[in-house]
C-alpha positions in Angstrom: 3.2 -29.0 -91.9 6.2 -26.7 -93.1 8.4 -29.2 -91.0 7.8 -31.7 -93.3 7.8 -30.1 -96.6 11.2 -28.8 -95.2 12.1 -32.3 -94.5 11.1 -33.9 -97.4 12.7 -31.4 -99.9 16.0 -32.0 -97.7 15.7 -35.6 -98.5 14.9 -35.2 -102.3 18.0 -32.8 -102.1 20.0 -35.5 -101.1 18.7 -38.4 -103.0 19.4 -36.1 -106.1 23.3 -35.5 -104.4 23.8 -39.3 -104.3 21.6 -40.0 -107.8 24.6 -37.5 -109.3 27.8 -39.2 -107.3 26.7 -42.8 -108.7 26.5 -41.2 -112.2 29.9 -39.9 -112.2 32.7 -41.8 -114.1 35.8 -43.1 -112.5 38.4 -41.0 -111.9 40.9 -42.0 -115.2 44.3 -42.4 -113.8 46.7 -39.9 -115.1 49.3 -40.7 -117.7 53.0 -41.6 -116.7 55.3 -38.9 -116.1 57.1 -39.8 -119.5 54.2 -40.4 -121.9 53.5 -37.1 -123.9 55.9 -35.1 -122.4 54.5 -35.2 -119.0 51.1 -33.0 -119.9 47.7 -34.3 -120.5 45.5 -32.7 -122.4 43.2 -31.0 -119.6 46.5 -29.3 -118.2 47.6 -28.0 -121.8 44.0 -26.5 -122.3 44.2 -25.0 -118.7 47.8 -23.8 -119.6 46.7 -22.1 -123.2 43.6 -20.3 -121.9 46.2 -18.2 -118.5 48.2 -17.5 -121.7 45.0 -16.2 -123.5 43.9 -14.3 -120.3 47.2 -13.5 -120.0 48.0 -12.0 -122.9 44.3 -10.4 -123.0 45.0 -8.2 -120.2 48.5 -7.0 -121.0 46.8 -5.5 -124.1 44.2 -4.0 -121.6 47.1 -2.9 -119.8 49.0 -1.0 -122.9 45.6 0.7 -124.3 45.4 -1.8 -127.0 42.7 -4.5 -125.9 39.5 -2.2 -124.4 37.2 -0.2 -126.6 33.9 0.6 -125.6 30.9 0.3 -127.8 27.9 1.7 -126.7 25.2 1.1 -128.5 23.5 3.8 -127.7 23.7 3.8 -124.4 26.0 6.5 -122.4 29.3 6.1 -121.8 29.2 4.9 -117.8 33.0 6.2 -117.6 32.2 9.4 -118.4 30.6 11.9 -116.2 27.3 12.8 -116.0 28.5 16.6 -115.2 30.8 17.1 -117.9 29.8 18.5 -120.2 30.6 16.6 -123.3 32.8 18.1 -126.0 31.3 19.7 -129.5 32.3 18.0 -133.0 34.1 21.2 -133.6 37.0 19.7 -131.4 36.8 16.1 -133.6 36.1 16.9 -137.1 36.7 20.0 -139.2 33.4 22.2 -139.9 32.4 22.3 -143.3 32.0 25.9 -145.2 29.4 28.0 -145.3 25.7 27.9 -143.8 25.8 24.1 -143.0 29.6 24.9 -140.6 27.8 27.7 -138.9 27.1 27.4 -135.0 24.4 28.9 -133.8 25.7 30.4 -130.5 28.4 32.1 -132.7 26.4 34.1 -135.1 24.0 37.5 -134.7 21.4 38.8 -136.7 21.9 41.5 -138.8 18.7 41.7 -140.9 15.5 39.7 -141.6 13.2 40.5 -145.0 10.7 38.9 -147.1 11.2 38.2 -150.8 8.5 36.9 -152.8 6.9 35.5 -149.9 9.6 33.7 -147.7 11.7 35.3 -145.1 15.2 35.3 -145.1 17.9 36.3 -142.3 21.1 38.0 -142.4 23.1 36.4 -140.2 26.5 37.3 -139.4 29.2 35.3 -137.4 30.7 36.5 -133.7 33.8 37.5 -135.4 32.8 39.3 -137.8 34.5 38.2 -140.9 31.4 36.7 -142.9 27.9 37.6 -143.5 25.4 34.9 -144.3 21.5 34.4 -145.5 19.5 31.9 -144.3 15.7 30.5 -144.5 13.6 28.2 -142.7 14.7 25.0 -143.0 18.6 25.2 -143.7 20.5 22.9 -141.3 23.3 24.9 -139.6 26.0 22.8 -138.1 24.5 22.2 -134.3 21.1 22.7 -135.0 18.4 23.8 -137.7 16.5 26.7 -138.4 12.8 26.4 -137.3 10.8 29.8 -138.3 11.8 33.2 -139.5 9.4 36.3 -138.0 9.6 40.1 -138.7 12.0 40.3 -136.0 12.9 36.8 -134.5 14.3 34.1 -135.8 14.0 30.8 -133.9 16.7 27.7 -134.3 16.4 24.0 -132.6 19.9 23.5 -131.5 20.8 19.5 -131.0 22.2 19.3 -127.3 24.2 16.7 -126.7 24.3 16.0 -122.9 22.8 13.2 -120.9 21.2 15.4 -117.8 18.8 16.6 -120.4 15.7 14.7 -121.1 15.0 16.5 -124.7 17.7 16.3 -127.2 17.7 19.4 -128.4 16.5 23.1 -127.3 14.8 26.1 -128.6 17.1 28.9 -129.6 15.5 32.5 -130.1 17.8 35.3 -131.5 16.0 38.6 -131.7 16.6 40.9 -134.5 17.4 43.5 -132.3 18.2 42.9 -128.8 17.5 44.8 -125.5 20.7 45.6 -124.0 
């Protein structure tokens, strides 16, 4: 039984081949040597798309044609175990509370005034001194809850290995050595 379905789709194959070789047109000759200037226009059209691809990839080639747009997605040049760069290194910090990153600051002093808490916080090289309260967005990250002697930040991460985009910083008020 599978001999002849085999043969019979092999014939319908090749009724199908000779169905499309009646249906194609007759070759047209090609034009004399001398009429319009020796090209027709199929050869011209081949000729200006090699000088598109052509000219497509020496702009590849000088850094000029390629840019990647991801959409999203991650970069599939870049490596999975580099670690990608901050925005520090691409774009100034702004002043202040909202330029602060939260690896580079301590706490100096948490209080409660009229009911919310407030930190002192005061950056690693010790130039400035800051307050801050739940809610203020610090430049890598945000500040999630003030306690008498915690204060606890969601930092954004940005590296692909991790599933969760961010992570859970804690800075104690004071530390144990």
């Amino acid at each position: 039984m599978k001999l002849t379905q085999r043969i019979s789709a092999l014939a319908l194959a090749l009724l199908a081949a000779g169905a499309l070789q009646a249906q194609k047109p007759a070759a047209t000759p090609s034009p004399a040597p001398g009429a319009a200037g020796g090209k027709d226009k199929d050869q011209a059209a081949n000729e200006q798309t090699i000088d598109q691809i052509l000219q497509g990839e020496e702009d590849v080639l000088s850094g000029e044609g390629y840019s990647y747009d991801p959409a999203g997605r991650r970069d599939p040049f870049v490596s999975l175990l580099a670690r990608t760069q901050n925005k520090q290194s691409t774009e100034p910090r702004p002043e202040g509370v909202p330029g602060l990153l939260i690896d580079e600051i301590d706490i100096q002093g948490i209080f409660q005034l009229k009911g919310r808490m407030f930190a002192q916080v005061q950056t690693s090289n010790k130039e400035k001194s800051y307050l801050i309260q739940e809610g203020d967005h610090l430049y890598d990250g945000e500040v999630v809850s003030i306690s008498q002697n915690e204060v606890v930040f969601k930092q954004v991460v940005n590296d692909p290995s991790v599933i969760k985009p961010f992570r859970e910083v804690v800075k104690k008020l004071n530390p144990e050595p």
